[in-house]
Biopython code that builds the backbone (N, CA, C, O; Angstrom):
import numpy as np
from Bio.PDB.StructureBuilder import StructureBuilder

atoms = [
    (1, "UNK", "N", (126.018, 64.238, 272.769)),
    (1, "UNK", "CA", (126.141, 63.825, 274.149)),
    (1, "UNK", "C", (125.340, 64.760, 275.038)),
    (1, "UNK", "O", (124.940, 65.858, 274.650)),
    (2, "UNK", "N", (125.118, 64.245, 276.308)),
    (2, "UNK", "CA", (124.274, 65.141, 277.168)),
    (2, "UNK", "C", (124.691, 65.117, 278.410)),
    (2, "UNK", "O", (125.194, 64.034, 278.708)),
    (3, "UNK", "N", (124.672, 66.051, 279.412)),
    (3, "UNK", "CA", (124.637, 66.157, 280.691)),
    (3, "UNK", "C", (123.448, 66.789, 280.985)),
    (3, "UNK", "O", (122.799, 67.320, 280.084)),
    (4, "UNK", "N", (123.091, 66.799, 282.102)),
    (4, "UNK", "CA", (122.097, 67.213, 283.224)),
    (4, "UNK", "C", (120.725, 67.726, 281.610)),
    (4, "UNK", "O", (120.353, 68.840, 281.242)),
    (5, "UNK", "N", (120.358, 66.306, 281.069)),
    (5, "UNK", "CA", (119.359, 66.564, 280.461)),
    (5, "UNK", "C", (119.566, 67.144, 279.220)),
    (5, "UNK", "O", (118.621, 67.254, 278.439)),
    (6, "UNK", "N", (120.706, 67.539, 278.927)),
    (6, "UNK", "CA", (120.831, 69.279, 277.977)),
    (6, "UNK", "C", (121.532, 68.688, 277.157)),
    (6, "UNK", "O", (122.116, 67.724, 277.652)),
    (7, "UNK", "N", (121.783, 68.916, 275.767)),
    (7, "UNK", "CA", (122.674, 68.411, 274.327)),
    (7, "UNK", "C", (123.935, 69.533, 275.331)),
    (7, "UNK", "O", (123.723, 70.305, 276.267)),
    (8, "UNK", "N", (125.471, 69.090, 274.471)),
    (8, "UNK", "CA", (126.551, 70.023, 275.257)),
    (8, "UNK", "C", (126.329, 70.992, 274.545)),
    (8, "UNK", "O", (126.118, 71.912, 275.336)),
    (9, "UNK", "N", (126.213, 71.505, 273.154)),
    (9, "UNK", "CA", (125.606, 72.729, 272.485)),
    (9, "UNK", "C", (124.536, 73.275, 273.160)),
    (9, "UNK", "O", (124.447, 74.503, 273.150)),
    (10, "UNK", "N", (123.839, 72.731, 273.650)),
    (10, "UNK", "CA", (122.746, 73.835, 274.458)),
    (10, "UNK", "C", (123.110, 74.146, 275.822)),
    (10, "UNK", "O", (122.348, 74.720, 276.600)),
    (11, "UNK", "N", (124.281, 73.764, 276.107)),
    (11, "UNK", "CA", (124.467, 74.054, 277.829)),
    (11, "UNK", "C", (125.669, 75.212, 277.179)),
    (11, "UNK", "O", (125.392, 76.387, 277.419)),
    (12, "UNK", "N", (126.683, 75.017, 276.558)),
    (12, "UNK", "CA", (127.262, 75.581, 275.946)),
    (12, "UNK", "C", (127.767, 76.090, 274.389)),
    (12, "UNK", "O", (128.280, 75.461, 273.464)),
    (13, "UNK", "N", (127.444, 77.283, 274.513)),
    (13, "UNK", "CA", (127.454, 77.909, 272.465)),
    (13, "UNK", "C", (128.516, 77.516, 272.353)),
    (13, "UNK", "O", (128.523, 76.589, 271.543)),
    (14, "UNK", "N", (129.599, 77.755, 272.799)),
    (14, "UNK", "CA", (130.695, 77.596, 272.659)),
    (14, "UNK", "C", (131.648, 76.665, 272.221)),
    (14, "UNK", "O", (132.852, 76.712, 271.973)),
    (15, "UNK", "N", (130.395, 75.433, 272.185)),
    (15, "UNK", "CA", (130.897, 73.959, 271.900)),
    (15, "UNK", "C", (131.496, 73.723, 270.358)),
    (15, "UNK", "O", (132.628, 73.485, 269.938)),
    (16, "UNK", "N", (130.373, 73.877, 269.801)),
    (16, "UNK", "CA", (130.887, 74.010, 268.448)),
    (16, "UNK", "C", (132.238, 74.553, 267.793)),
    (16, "UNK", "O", (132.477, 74.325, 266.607)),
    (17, "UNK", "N", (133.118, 75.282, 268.606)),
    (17, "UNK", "CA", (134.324, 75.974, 268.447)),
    (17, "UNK", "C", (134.990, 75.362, 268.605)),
    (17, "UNK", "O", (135.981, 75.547, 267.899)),
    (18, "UNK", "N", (135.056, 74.440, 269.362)),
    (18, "UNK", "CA", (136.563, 73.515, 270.058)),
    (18, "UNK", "C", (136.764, 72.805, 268.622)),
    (18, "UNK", "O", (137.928, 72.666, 268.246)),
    (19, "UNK", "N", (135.757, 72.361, 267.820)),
    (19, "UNK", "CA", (136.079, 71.556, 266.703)),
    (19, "UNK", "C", (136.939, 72.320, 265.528)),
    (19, "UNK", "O", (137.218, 71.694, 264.505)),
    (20, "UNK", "N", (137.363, 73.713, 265.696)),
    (20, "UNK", "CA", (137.996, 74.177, 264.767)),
    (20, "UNK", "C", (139.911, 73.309, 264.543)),
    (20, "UNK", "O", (140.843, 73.606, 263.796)),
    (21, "UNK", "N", (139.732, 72.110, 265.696)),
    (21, "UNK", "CA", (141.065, 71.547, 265.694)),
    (21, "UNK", "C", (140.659, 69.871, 265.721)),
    (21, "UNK", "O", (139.629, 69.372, 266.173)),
    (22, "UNK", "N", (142.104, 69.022, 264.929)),
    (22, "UNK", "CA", (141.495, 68.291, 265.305)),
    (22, "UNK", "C", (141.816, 67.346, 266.790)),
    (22, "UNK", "O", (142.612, 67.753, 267.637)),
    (23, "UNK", "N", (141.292, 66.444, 266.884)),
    (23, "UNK", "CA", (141.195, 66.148, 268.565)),
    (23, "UNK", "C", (142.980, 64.810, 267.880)),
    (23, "UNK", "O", (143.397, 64.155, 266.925)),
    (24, "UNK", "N", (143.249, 65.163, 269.064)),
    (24, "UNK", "CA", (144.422, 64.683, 269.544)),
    (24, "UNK", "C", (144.144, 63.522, 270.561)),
    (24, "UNK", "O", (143.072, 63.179, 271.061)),
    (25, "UNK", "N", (145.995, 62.772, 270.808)),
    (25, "UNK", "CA", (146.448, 62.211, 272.106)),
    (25, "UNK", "C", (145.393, 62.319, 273.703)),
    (25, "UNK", "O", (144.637, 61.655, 274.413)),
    (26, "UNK", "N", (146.135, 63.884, 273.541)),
    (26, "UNK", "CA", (145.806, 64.295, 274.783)),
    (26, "UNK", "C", (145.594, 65.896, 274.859)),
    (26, "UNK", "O", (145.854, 66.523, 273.832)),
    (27, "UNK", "N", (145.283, 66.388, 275.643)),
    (27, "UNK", "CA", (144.931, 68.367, 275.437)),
    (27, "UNK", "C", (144.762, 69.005, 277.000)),
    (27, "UNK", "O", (144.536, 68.427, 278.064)),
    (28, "UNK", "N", (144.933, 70.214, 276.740)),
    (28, "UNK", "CA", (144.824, 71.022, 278.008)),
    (28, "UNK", "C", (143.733, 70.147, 278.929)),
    (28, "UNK", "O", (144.072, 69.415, 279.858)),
    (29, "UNK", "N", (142.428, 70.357, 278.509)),
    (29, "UNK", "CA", (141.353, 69.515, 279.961)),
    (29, "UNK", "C", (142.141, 68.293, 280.493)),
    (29, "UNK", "O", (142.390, 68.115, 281.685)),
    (30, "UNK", "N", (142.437, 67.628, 279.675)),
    (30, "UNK", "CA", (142.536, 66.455, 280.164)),
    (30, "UNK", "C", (143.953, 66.570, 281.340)),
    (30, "UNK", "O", (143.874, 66.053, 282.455)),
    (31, "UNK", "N", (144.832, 67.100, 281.008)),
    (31, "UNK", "CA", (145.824, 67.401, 281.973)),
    (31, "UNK", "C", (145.573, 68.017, 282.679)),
    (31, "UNK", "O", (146.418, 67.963, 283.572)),
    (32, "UNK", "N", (144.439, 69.024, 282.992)),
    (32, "UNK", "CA", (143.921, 69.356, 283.893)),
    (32, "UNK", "C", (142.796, 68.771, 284.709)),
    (32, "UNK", "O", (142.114, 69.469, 285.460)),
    (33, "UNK", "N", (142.599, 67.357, 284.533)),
    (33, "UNK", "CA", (141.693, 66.871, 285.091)),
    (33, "UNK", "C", (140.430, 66.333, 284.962)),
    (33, "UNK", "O", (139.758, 65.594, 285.682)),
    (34, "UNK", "N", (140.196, 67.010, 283.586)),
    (34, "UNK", "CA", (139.191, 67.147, 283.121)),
    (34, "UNK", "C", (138.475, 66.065, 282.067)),
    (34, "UNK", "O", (137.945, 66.090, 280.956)),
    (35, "UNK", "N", (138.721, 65.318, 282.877)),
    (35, "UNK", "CA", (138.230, 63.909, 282.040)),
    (35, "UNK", "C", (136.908, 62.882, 282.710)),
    (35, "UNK", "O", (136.438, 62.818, 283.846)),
    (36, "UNK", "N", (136.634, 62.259, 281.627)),
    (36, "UNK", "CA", (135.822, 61.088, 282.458)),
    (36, "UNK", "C", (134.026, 61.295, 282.233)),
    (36, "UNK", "O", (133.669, 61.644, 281.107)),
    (37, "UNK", "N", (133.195, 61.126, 283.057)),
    (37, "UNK", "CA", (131.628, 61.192, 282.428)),
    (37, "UNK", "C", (131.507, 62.835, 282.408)),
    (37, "UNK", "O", (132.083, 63.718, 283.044)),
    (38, "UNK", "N", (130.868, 62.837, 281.761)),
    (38, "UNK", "CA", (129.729, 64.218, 282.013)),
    (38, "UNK", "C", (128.654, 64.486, 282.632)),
    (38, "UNK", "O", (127.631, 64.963, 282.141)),
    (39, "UNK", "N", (128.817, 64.238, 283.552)),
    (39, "UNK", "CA", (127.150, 64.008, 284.127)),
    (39, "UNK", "C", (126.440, 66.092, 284.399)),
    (39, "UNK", "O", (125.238, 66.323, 284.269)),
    (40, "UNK", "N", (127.383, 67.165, 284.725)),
    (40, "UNK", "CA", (127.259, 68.173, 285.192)),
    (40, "UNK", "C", (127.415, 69.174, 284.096)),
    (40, "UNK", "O", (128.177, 68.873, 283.177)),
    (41, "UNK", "N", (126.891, 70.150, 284.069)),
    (41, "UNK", "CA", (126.525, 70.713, 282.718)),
    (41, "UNK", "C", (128.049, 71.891, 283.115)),
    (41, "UNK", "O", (128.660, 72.504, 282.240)),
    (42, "UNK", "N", (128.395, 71.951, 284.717)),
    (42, "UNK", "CA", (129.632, 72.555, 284.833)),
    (42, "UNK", "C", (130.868, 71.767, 283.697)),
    (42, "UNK", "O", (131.704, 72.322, 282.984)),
    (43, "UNK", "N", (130.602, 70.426, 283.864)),
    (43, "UNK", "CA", (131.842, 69.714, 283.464)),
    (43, "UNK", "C", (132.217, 69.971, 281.945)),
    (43, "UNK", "O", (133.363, 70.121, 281.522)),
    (44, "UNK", "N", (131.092, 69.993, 281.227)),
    (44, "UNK", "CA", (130.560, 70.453, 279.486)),
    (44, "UNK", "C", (131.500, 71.838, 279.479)),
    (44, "UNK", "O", (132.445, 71.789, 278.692)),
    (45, "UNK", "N", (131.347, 73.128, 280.299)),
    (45, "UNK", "CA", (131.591, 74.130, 280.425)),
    (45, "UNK", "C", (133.482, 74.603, 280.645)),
    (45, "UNK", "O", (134.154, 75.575, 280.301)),
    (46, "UNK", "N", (133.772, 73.302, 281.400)),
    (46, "UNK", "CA", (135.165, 73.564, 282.244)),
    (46, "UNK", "C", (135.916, 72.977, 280.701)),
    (46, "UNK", "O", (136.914, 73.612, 280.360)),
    (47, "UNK", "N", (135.513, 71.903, 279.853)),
    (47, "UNK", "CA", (136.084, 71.165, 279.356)),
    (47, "UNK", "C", (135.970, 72.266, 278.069)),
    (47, "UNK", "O", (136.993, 72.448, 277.408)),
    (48, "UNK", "N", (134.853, 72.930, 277.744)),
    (48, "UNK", "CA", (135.352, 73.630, 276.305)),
    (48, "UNK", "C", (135.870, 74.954, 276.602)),
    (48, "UNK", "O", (136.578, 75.447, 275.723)),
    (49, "UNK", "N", (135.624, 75.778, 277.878)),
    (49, "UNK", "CA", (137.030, 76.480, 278.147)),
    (49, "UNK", "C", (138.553, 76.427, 277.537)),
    (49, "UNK", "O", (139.214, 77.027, 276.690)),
    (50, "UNK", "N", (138.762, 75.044, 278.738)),
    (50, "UNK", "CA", (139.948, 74.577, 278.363)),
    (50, "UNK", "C", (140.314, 74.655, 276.830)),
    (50, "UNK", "O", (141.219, 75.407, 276.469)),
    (51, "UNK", "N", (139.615, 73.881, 275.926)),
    (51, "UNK", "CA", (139.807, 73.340, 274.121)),
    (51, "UNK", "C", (139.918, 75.052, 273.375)),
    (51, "UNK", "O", (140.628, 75.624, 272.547)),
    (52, "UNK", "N", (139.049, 75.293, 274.031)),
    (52, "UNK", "CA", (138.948, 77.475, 273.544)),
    (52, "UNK", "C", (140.517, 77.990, 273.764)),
    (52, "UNK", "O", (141.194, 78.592, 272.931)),
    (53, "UNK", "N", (140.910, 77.598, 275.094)),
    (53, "UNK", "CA", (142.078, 78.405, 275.585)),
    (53, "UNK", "C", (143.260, 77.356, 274.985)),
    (53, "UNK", "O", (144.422, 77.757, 274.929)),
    (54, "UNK", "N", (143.033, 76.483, 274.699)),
    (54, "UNK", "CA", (144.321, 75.616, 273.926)),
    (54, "UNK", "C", (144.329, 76.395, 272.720)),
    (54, "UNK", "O", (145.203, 77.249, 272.570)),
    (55, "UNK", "N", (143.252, 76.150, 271.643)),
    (55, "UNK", "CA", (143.389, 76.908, 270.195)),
    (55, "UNK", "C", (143.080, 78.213, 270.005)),
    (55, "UNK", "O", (143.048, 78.695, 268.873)),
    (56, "UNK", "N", (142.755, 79.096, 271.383)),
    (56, "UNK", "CA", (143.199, 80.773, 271.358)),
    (56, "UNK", "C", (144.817, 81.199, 271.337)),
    (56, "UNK", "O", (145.427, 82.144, 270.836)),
    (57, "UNK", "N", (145.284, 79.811, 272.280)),
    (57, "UNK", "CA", (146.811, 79.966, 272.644)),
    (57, "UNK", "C", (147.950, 79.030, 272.516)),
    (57, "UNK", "O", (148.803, 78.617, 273.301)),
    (58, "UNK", "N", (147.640, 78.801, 271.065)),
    (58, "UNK", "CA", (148.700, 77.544, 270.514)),
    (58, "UNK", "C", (149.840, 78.158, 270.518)),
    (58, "UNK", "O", (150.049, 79.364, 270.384)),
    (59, "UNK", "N", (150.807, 77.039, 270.722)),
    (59, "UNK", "CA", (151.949, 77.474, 270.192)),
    (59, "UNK", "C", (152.758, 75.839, 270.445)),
    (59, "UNK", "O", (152.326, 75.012, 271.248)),
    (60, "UNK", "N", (153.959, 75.634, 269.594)),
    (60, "UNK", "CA", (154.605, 74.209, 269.752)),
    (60, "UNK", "C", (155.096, 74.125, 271.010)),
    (60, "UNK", "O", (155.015, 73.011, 271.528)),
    (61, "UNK", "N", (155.756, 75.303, 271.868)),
    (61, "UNK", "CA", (156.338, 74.587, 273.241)),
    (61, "UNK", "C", (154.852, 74.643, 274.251)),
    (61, "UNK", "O", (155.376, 74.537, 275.359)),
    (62, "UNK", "N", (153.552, 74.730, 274.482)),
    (62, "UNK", "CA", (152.782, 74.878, 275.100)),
    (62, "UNK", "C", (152.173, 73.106, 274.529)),
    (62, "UNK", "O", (151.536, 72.368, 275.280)),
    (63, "UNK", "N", (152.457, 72.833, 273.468)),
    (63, "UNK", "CA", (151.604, 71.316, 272.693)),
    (63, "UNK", "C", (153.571, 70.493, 273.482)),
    (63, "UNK", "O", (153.164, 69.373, 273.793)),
    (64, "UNK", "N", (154.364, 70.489, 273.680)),
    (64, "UNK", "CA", (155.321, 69.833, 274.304)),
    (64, "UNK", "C", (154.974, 69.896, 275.948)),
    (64, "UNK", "O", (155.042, 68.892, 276.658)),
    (65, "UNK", "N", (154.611, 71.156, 276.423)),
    (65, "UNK", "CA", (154.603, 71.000, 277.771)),
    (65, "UNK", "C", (153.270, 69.743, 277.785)),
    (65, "UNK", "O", (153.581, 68.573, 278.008)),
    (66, "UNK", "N", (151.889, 70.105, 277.542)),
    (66, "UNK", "CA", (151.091, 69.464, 277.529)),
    (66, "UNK", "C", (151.682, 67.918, 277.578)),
    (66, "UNK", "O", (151.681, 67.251, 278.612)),
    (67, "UNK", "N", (152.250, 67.389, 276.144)),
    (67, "UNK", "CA", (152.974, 66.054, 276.274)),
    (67, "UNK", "C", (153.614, 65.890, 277.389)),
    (67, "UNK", "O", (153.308, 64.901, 278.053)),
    (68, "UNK", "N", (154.326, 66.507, 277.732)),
    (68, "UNK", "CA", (155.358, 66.234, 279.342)),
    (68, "UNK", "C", (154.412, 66.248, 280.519)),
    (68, "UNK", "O", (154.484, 65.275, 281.270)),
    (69, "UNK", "N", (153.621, 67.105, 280.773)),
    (69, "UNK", "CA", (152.513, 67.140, 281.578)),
    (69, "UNK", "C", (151.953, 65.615, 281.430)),
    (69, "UNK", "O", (152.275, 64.918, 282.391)),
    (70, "UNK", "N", (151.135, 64.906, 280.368)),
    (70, "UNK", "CA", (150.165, 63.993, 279.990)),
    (70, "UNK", "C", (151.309, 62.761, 280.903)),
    (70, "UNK", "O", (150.706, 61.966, 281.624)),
    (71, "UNK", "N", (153.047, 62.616, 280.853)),
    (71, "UNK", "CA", (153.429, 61.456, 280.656)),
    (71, "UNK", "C", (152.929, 61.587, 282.485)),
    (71, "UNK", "O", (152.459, 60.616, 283.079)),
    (72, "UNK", "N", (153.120, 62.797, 283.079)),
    (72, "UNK", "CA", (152.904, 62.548, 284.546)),
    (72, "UNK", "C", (151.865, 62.384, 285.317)),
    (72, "UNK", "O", (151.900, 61.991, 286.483)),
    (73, "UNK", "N", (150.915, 62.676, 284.695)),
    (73, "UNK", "CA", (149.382, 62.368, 284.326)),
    (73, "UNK", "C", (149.292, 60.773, 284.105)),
    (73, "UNK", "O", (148.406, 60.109, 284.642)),
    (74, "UNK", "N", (149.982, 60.382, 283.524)),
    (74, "UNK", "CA", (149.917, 58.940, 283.252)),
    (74, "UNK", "C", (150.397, 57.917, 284.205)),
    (74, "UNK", "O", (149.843, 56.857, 284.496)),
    (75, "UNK", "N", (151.658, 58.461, 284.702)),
    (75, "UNK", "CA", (152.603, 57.714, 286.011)),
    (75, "UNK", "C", (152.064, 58.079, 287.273)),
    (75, "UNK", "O", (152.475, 57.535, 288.298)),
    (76, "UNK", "N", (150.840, 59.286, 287.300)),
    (76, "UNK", "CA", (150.330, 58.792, 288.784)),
    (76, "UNK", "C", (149.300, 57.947, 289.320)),
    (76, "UNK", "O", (148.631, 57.248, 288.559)),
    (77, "UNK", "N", (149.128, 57.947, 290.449)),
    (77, "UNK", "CA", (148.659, 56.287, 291.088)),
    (77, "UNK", "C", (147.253, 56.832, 290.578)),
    (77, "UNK", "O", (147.011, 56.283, 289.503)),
    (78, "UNK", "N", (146.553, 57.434, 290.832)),
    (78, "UNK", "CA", (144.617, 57.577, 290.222)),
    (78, "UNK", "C", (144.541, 57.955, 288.617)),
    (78, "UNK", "O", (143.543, 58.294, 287.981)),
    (79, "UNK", "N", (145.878, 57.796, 288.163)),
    (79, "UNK", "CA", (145.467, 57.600, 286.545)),
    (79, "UNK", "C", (144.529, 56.669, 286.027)),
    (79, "UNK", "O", (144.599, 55.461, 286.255)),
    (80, "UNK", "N", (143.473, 57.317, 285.195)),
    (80, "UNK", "CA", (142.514, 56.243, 284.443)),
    (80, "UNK", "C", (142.487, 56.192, 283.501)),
    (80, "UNK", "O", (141.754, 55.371, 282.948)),
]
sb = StructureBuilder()
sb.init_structure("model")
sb.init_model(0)
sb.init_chain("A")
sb.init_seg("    ")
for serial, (resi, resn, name, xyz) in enumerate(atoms, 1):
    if name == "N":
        sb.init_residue(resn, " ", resi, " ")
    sb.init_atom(name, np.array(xyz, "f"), 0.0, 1.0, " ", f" {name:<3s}", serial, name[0])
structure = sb.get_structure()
């Protein structure tokens, strides 16, 4: 995939890391907002943060909050 011209591995090294899990439901970015096109090489950046700081800082009640988070994420009115 690409934003602003750039593969997301070349805007960010870091990309390649998030895959040490596998992709789920739902995850930290996305409850934080962090969803939808890529058009900004920021957005590439904010989103593998997030995936870094989920599988630096797992734990089962942090993967429950997330779920509880996602259902309210879901029930508000600009959910997409």
């Amino acid at each position: 995939s690409r934003a602003e011209n750039a593969l997301f591995w070349e805007i960010d090294q870091r990309y390649w890391h998030r895959h040490t899990v596998k992709p789920g439901i739902t995850g930290l970015a996305q409850v934080r907002g962090l969803r939808g096109a890529t058009q900004r090489a920021e957005d590439v950046t904010n989103r593998v943060q997030a995936d870094l700081e989920y599988i630096n800082n797992w734990s089962i009640w942090r993967d429950i909050r997330i779920a509880a988070v996602t259902l309210r994420v879901l029930l508000h009115p600009n959910a997409y």
